[in-house]
C-alpha positions in Angstrom: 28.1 45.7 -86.9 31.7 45.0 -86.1 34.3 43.3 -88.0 37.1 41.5 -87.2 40.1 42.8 -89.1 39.3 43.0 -93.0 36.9 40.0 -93.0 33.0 41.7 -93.6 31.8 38.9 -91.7 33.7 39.1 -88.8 35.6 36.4 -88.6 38.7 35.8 -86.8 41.6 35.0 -89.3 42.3 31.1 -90.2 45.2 29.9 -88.3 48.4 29.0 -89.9 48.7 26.1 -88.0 45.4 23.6 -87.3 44.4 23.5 -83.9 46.5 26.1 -82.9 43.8 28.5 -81.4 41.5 25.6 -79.6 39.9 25.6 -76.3 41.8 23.6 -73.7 40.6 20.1 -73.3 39.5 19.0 -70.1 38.5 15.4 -68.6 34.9 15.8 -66.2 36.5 15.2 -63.0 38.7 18.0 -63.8 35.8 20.2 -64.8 33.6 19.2 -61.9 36.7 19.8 -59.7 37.7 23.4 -61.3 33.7 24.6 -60.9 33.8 22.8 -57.4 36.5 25.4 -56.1 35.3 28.3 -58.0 31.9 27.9 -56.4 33.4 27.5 -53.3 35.7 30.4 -53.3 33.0 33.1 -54.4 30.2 31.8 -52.4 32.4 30.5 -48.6 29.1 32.1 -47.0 25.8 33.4 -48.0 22.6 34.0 -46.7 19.7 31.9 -48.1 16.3 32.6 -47.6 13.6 30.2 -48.6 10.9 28.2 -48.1 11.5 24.7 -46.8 10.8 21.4 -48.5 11.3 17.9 -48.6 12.7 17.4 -44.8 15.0 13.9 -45.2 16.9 12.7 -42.5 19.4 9.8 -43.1 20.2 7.0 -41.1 23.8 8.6 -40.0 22.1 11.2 -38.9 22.7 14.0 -42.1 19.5 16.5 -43.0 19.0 16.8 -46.8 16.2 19.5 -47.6 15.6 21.6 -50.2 15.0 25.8 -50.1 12.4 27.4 -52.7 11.0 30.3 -53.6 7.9 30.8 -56.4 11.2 30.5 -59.2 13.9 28.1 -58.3 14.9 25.5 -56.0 18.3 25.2 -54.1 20.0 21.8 -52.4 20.8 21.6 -49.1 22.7 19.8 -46.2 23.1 20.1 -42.8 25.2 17.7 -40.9 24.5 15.4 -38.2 26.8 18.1 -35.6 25.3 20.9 -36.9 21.5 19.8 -36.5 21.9 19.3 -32.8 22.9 23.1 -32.5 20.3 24.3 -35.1 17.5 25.3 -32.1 14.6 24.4 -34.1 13.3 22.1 -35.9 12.7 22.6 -39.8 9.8 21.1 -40.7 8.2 21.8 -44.5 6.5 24.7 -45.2 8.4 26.5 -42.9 10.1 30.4 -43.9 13.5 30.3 -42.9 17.2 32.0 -43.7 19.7 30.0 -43.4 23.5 30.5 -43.2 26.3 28.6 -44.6 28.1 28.1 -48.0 27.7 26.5 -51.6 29.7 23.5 -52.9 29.1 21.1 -55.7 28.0 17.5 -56.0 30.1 16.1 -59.2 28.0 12.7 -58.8 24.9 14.6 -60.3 26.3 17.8 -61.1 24.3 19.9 -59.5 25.1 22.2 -56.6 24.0 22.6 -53.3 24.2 24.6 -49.6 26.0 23.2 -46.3 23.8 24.7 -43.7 25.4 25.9 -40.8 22.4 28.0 -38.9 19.1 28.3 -39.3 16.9 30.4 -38.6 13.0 31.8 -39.0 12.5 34.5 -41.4 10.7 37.0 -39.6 8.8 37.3 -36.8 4.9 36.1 -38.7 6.6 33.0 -39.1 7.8 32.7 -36.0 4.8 32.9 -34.5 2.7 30.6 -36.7 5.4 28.3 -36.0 4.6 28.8 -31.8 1.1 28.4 -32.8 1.0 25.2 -34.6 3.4 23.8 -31.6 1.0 25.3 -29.0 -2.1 23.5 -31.0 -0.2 20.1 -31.1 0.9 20.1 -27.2 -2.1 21.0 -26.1 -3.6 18.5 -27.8 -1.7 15.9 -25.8 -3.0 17.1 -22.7 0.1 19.1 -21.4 -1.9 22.2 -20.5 -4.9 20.6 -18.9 -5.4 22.4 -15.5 -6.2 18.6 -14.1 -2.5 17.8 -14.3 -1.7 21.0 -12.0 0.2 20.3 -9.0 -0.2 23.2 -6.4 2.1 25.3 -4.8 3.0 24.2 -1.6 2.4 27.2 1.1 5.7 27.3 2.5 8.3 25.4 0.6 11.6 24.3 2.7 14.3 24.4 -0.3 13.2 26.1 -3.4 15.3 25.7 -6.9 15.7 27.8 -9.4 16.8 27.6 -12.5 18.5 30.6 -14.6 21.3 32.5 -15.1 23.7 33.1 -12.5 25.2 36.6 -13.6 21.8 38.2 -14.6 19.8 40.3 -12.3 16.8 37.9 -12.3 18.6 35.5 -8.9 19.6 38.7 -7.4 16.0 39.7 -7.4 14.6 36.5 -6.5 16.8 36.5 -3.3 16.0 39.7 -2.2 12.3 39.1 -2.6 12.6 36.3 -0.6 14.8 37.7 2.1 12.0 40.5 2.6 9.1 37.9 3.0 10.3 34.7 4.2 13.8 33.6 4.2 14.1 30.1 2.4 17.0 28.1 1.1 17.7 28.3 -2.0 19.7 26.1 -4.9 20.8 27.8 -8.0 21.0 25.7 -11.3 22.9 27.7 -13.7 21.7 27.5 -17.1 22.1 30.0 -20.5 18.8 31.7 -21.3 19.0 32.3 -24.6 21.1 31.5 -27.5 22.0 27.8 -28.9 22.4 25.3 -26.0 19.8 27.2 -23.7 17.1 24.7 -24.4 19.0 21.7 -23.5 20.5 23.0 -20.3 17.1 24.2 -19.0 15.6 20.8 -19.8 18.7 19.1 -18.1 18.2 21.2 -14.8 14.7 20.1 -14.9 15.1 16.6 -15.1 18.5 17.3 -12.5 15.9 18.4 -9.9 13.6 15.6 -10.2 16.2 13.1 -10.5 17.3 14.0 -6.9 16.4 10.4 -4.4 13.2 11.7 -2.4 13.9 12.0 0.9 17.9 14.3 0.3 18.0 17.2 1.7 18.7 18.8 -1.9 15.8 17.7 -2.9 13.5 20.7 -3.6 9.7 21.3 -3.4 9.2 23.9 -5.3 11.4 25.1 -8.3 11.8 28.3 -10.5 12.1 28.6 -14.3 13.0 32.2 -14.7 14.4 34.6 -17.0 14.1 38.7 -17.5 12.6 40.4 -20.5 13.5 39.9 -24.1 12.9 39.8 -27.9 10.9 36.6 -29.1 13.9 35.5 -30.6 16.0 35.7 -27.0 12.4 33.8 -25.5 13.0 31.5 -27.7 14.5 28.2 -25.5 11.2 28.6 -23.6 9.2 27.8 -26.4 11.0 24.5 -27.2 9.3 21.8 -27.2 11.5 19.5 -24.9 11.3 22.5 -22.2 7.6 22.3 -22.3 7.8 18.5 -22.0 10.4 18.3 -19.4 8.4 21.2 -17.4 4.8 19.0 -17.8 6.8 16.2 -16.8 8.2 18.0 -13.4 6.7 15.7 -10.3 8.1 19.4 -8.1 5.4 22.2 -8.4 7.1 24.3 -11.3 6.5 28.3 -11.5 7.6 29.6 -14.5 8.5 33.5 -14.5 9.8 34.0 -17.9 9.9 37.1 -19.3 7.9 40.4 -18.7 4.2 40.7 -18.1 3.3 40.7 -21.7 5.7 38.3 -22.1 4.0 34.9 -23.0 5.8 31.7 -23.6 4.5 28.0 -24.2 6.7 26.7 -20.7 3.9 29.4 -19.2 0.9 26.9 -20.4 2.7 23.7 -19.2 4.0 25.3 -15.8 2.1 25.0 -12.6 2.0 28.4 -12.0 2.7 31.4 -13.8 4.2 34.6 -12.8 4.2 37.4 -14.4 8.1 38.3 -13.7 11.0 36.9 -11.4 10.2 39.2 -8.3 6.6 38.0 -9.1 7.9 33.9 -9.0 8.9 34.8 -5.6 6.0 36.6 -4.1 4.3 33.6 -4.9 6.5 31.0 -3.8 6.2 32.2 -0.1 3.9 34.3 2.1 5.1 37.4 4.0 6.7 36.1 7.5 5.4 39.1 9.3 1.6 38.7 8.0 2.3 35.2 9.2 3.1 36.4 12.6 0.5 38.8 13.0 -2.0 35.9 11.7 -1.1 34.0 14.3 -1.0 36.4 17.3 -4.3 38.0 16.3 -5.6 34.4 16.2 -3.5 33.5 19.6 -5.5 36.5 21.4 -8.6 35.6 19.9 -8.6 32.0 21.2 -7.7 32.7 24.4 -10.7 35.3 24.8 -13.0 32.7 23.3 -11.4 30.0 25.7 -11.7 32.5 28.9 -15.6 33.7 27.5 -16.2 29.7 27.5 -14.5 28.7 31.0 -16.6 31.7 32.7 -20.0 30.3 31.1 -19.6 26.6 32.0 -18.5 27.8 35.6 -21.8 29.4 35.5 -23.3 26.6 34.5 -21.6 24.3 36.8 -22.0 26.1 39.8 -25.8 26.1 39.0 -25.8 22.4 38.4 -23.9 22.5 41.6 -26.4 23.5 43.8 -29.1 21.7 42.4 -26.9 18.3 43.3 -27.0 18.8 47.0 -24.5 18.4 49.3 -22.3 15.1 48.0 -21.2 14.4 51.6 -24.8 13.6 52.3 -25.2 11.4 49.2 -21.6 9.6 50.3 -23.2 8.9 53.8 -26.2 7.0 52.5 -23.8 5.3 50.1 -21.6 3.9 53.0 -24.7 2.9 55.2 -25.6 1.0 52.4 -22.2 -0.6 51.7 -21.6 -1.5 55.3 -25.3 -3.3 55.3 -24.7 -4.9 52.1 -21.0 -6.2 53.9 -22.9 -7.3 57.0 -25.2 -9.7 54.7 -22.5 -10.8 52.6 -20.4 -12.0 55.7 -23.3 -13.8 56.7 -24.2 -15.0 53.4 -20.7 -16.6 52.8 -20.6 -17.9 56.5 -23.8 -19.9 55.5 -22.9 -21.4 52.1 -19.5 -22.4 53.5 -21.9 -24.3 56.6 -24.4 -25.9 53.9 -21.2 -26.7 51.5 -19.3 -28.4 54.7 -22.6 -30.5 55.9 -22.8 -31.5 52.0 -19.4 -32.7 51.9 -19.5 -34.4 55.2 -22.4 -36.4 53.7 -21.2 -37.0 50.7 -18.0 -38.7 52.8 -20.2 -40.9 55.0 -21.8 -42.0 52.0 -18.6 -43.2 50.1 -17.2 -44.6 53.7 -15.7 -48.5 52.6 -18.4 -49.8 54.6 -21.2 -48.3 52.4 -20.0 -49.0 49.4 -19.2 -52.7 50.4 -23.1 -52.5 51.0 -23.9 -51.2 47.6 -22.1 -53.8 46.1 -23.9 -56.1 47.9 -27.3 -54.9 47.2 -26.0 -54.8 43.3 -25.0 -58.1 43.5 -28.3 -59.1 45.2 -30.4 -57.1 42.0 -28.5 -58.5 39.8 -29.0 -62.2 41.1 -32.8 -61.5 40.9 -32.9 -60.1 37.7 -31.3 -62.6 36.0 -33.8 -65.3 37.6 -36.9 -62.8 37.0 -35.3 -63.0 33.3 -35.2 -67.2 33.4 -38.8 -67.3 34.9 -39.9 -65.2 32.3 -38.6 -66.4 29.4 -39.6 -69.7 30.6 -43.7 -68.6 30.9 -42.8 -67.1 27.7 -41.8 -70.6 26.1 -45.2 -72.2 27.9 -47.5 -69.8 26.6 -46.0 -69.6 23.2 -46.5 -73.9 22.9 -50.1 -73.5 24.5 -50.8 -70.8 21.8 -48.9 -73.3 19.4 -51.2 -76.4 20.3 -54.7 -73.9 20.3 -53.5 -72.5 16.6 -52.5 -76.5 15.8 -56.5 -77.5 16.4 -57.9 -75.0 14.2 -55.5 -75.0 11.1 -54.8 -78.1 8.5 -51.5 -80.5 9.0 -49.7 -78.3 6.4 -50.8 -75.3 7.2 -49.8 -76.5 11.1 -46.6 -77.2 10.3 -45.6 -73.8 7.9 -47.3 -71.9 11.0 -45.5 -74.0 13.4 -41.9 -73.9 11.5 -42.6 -69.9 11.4 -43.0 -70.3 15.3 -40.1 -71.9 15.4 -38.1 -69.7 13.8 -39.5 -66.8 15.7 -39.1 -68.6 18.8 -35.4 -69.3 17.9 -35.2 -65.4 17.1 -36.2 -64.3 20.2 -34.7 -66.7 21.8 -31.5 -65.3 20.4 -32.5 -62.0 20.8 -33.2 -62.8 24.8 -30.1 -64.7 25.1 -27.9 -61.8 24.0 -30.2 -59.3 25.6 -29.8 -61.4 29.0 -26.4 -61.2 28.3 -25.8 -57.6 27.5 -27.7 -56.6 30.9 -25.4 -59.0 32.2 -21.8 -57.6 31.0 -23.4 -54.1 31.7 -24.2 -55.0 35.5 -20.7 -56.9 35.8 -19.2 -53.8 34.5 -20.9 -51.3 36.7 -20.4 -53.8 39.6 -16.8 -53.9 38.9 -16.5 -50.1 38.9 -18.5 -50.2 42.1 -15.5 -52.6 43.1 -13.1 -50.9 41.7 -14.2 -47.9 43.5 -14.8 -49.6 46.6 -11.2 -51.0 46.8 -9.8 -47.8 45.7 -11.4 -45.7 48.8 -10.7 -49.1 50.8 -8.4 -48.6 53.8 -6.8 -52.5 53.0 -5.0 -50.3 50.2 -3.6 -47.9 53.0 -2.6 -50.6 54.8 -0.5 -51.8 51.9 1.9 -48.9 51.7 2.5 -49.2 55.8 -0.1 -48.1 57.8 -2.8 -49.4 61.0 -6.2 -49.2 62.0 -7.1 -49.1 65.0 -10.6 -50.9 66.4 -12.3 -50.7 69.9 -13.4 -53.7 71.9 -16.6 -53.2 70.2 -15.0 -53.6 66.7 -15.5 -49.6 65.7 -12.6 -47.7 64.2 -11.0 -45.1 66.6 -10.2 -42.2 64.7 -9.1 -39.6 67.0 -7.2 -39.8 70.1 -10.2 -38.0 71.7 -11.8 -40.9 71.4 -9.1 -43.4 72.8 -9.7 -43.9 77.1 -7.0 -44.2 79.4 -5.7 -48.2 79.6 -8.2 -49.2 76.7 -7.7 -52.5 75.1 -7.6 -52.0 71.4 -7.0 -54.0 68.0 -4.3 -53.1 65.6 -4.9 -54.0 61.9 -1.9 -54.1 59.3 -1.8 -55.5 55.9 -1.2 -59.2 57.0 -2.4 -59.2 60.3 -3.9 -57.9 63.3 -2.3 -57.2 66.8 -3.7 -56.1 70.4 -2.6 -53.1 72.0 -2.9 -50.8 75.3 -3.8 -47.0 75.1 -2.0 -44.6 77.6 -2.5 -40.9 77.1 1.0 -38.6 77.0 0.6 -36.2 80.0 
């Protein structure tokens, strides 16, 4: 036990004057604002470990979380700029250390860390983190082999997509150069570090993006990268690179890494390859195999097509002499052709004689004297049909009354008269049936005769006469219609429209 000066207790001595020794008084902004800076100034940066929990994210933008272990629980921030560089994304539950400083809230007096990195806490919890994210893409269908595009066999521009001070485009170029020579477009990108995730999924979408048809436009592209720590692999396994590379309408090989190396662009690629050199084996075939494909191939076709010339001029010279001599097949062939033109010549000669005689009947028959006949004998049927008509219906009428008058001696006054009305009525029917019968057959011979007319005076020669011409008649009335027939100082008759005139024929010497 200590004492303070002579007291037993320990007590420090009463103060002459009250108050003298007390505390300094301070208001709590001026409190929360003293422990605000000492905080501040002790702890500028630390390294937190923890366990994360309660994953907020405001509407401006601000993460507020909370860090835990199994006996306390610390605050934190990170700030709308800082979570875009974070290169991952904390979700709860998740092991992490992150880096920053402490500050205090005065509002609830509490205090609290500004996160500035973040980071996973070893490497277990780095991969159950690549796990879980594995599970859920596949899930949505990123890996499915359906979705696959293949590789096209020779691709005309090929881009790839790494870093352009690294070894891994050197190798790619000289692995191409050695088997076939391609053009090539570099997008430069980081490979690691905060950043590389973005610019690889930016030159992915860049390549796509370019209008089909450019010359820029590639059909194959490269993801690539040499050999690292998980950590440094780590762009690869983000999630938008899987996503932009699933998305890819260009074949996409992705050569990332070392052959153990395995990274989750490798499941959504179309093609993976074990290394860059690798990536560009399989991008193109060797030119020279090519060559020596095609000349072996070359060779071999023109063997078969000389082994397959040679056996159908076997065969065709055997067909050949089975056939004959052709010149002997040609001779019977023109024989035939001439006797078939002989028969023709004669056949035609005929027809034209039989079509000539037809037509020369067919013009005596419309001559204007025959048809002036026709209409005459039309006129002439007509007249006696129409009184073979009259005479009918007349014996018609009598036999009608006499059947009237028997009918009228057999049957009673009334029954006379009903039967005799009916008659009447019938009578007056038919007779009105007849009437316009009579005169239907009478309208349709008028009409036919006055197309007969019609005709007639069409193919008259009084209608040649009318536009200025003659005919000329013998003594004996006949028409003369070659000079042939005209003799030498033969009287003849000269008819014109309105008249006639006589005339002398004198042959021209």
């Amino acid at each position: 036990m200590s004492f303070f000066g002579d007291d037993p207790f320990g007590l420090p001595p009463v103060p002459e004057t009250p108050g003298a020794n007390a505390p300094p008084e301070f208001t709590v902004s001026e409190l929360s604002n003293r422990l605000k800076r000492t905080v501040e100034e002790n702890f500028a940066f630390v390294r937190v470990r923890g366990e994360i929990s309660k994953v907020t994210v405001a509407k401006s933008g601000h993460l507020y979380t909370s860090l835990k272990d199994d006996a306390a629980v610390l605050d934190a921030i990170c700030w709308k700029g800082t979570v875009s560089r974070l290169g991952l994304k904390p979700e709860e539950g998740m092991e992490v250390v992150c880096t920053g400083r402490l500050t205090t809230y005065p509002g609830r007096s509490n205090y609290q860390m500004i996160i500035e990195t973040m980071e996973l806490a070893g490497q277990g919890a780095l991969l159950k983190m690549l796990e879980d994210r594995k599970k859920k893409l596949a899930a949505e269908g990123l890996f499915d082999a359906a979705r696959k595009k293949p590789i096209p066999f020779l691709p005309r521009t090929i881009g790839v997509i790494t870093s352009p001070t690294g070894a891994v485009i050197r190798d790619i170029m000289h692995r191409l150069s050695e088997r076939f020579p391609r053009r090539v477009l570099l997008w430069p990108v980081m490979v690691q570090g905060q950043g590389a995730a973005a610019a690889v999924t930016a030159a992915i979408a860049g390549f796509n993006s370019i209008p089909d048809g450019s010359p820029d436009k590639p059909d194959l592209l490269i993801v690539a990268r040499g050999g690292g720590s998980l950590e440094d692999l780590m762009p690869f396994n983000d999630e938008a690179v899987v996503r932009a590379a699933a998305a890819s309408r260009i074949p996409l090989i992705s050569a990332v890494g070392h052959e153990t190396d395995t990274t989750l662009i490798d499941y959504a690629a179309d093609l993976r390859a074990p290394t860059p050199t690798a990536a560009a084996e399989k991008a193109v075939p060797v030119r020279a195999e090519l060559i020596a494909f095609v000349m072996e191939n070359q060779q071999r076709m023109f063997v078969s097509v000389q082994r397959l010339v040679q056996r159908y001029g076997v065969q065709l010279q055997g067909l050949g002499r089975g056939l004959g001599d052709p010149k002997r097949l040609l001779e019977h062939a023109n024989q035939r052709l001439d006797h078939a033109t002989a028969r023709l010549d004669t056949s035609l000669r005929s027809g034209f004689d039989r079509r000539a005689s037809r037509l020369a009947e067919l013009a005596a028959a419309l001559s204007p004297r025959a048809l002036l006949q026709r209409k005459n004998e039309g006129a002439q049927k007509l007249e006696h049909l129409s009184t073979r008509l009259d005479l009918g219906l007349a014996g018609w009428v009598q036999k009608r009354d006499a059947r009237l008058r028997e009918l009228g001696a057999k049957l009673s006054p009334q029954r006379v008269l009903q039967k005799i009305g009916d008659a009447r009525r019938h009578t007056g029917n038919f007779g009105e049936r007849l009437a316009n019968t009579q005169a239907k057959i009478l309208q349709d011979r008028q009409r036919h005769l006055a197309n007969l007319d019609g005709m007639l005076q069409s193919l008259s020669f009084e209608r040649v006469l009318d536009r200025g011409y003659a005919v000329v008649f013998d003594a004996g009335g006949n028409i003369i219609s070659a000079a042939a027939d005209a003799q030498k100082s033969t009287d003849v008759t000269l008819r014109f429209r309105d008249g006639e005139a006589a005339a002398t024929v004198k042959k021209s010497k």
